[in-house]
C-alpha positions as CSV (number, residue, x, y, z in Angstrom):
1,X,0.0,0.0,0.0
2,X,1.1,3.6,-0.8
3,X,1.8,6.1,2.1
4,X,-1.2,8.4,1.0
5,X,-3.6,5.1,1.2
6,X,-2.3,4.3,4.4
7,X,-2.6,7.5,5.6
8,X,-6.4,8.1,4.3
9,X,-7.0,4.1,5.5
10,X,-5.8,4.5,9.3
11,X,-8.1,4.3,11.6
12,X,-8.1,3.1,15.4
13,X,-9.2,-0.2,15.8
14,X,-10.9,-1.5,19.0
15,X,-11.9,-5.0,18.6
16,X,-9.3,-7.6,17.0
17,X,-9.5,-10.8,15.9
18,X,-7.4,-13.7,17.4
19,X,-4.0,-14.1,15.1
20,X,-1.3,-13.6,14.6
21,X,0.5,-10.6,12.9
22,X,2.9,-11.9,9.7
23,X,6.5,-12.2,10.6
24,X,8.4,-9.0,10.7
25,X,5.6,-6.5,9.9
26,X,6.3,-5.4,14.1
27,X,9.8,-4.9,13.6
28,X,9.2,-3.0,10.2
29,X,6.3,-0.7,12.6
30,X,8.9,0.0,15.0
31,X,12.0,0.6,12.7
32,X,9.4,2.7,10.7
33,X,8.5,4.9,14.4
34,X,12.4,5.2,14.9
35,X,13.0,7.0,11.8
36,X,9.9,9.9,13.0
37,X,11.6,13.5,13.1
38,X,12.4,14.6,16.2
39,X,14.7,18.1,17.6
40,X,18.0,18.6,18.8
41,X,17.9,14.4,17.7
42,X,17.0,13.5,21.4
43,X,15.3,10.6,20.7
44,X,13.4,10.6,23.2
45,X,10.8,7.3,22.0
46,X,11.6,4.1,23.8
47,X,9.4,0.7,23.0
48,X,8.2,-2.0,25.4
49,X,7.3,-5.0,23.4
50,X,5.3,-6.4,26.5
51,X,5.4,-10.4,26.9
52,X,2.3,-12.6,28.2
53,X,3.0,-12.5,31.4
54,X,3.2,-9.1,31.9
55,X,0.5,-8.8,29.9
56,X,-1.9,-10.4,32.3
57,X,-0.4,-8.8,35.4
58,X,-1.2,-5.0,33.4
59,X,-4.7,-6.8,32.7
60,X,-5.3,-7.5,36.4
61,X,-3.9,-4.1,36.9
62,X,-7.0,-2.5,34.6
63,X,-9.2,-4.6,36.6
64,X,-8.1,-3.2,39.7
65,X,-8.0,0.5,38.8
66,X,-11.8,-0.5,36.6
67,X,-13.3,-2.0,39.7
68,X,-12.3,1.4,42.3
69,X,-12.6,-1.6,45.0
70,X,-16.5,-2.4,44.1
71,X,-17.0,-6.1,42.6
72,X,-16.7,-6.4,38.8
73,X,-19.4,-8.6,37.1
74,X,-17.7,-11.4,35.4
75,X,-18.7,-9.6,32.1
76,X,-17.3,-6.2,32.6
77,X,-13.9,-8.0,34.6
78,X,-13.6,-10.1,31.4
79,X,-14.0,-6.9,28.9
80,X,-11.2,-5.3,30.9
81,X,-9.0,-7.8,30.2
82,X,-9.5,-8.4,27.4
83,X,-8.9,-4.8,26.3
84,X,-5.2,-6.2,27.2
85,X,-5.0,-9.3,26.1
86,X,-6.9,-9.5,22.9
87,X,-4.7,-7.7,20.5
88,X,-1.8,-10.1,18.8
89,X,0.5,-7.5,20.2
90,X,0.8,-5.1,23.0
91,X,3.8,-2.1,22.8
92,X,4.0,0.5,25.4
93,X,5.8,3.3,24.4
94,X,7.4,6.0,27.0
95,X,9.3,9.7,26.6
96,X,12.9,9.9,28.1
97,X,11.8,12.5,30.9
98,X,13.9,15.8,30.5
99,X,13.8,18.9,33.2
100,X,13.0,21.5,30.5
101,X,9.8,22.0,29.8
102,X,10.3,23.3,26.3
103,X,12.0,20.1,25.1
104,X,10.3,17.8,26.8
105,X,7.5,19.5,24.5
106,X,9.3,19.1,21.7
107,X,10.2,15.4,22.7
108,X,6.7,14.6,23.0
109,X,5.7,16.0,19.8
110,X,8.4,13.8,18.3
111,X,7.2,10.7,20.1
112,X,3.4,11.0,18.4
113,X,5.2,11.4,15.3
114,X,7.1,8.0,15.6
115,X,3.8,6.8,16.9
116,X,2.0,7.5,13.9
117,X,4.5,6.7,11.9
118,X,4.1,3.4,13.4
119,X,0.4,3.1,13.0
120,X,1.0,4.2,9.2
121,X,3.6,1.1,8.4
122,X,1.0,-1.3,10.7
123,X,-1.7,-0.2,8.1
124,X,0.3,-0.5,4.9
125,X,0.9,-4.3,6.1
126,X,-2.9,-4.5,6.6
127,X,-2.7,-4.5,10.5
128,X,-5.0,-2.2,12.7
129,X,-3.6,-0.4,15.9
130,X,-4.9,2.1,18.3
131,X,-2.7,4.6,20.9
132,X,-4.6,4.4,24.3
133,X,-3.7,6.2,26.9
134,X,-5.5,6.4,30.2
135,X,-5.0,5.8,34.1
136,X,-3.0,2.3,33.5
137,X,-0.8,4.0,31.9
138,X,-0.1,6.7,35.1
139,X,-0.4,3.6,37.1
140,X,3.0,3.0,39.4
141,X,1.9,-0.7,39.2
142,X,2.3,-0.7,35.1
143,X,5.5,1.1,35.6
144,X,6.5,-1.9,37.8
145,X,5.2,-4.3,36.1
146,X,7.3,-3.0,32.6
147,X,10.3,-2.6,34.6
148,X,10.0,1.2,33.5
149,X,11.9,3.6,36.2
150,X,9.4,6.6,36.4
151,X,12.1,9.5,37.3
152,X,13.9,8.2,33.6
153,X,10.7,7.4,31.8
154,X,7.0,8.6,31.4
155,X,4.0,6.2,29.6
156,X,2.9,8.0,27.1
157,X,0.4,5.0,25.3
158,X,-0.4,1.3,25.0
159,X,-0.3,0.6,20.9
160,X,-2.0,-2.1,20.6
161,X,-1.5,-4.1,17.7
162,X,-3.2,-6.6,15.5
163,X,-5.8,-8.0,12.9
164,X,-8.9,-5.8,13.0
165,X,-12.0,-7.8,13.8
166,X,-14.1,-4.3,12.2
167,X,-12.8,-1.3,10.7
168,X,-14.9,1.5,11.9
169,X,-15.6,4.2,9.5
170,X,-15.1,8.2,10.3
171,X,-16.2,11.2,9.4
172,X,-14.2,14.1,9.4
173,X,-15.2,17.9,8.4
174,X,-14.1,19.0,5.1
175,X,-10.5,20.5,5.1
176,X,-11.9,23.9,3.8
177,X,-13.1,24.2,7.4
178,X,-9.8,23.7,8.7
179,X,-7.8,25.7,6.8
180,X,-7.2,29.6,6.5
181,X,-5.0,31.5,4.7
182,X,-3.4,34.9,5.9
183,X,-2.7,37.9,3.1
């Protein structure tokens, strides 16, 4: 697929089917988000390809933080973690923390660039991802359970990875209303 198809076929997928991604297409994502501009070449992207085990410990962690100590039904305990588990792949990607806020701007702006350039290779292979963010990921029990020091390192998404059960389809405002032009 050509970059301006991918880029027009992107979408974030929330349901995925249970396979396997083809060989290599992960490492070709992730060389793909390693070559995203970034200033003052800081960077500042790191990757977590997160294993099964950890994987289940984060899903008992989205349990915990779902449930706010009340009970679960078995329904909505199994949707949490599933949310985890379900995607072929799981990657958490963090920001090398820097004291000046400035660049740590800039740094972050960088790492949704490699992001996206990540989601753009996943969809030229024909693979659906989606950036989630949320309280697991400003959770001190995800940090431990990645291994992630948080004084060196911030969360800044999940990208799940995978084979989209449905594609959904999205409608955006015409550019026209986007755009403006200045004398």
């Amino acid at each position: 697929m050509d970059l301006h198809a991918a880029i027009h076929e992107r979408r974030t997928i929330h349901s995925y089917r249970p396979e396997a991604i083809a060989e290599g297409v992960l490492e070709r994502s992730l060389e793909a988000a390693h070559q995203a501009p970034c200033h003052k070449r800081t960077y500042p992207w790191r990757f977590v390809v997160v294993g099964p085990r950890t994987r289940e410990e984060i899903a008992n962690i989205a349990v915990a933080l779902k449930s706010a100590g009340k009970p679960l039904s078995s329904e909505k305990m199994s949707a949490v973690q599933h949310k985890i588990l379900d995607p072929a792949v799981l990657v958490v990607v963090t920001q090398v923390r820097c004291d000046d806020d400035f660049r740590s701007r800039e740094d972050y702006a960088a790492c949704a660039c490699a992001i996206q350039n990540m989601a753009l290779s996943l969809t030229a292979d024909g693979v659906g991802s989606k950036w989630s963010t949320g309280g697991l990921t400003r959770d001190r029990g995800t940090y431990d359970a990645l291994g992630i020091d948080s004084s060196l390192e911030e969360i800044i998404g999940f990208i799940w990875v995978g084979i989209a059960e449905e594609t959904p389809q999205v409608k955006r405002p015409e550019l026209n209303s986007l755009v403006r032009e200045t004398p």
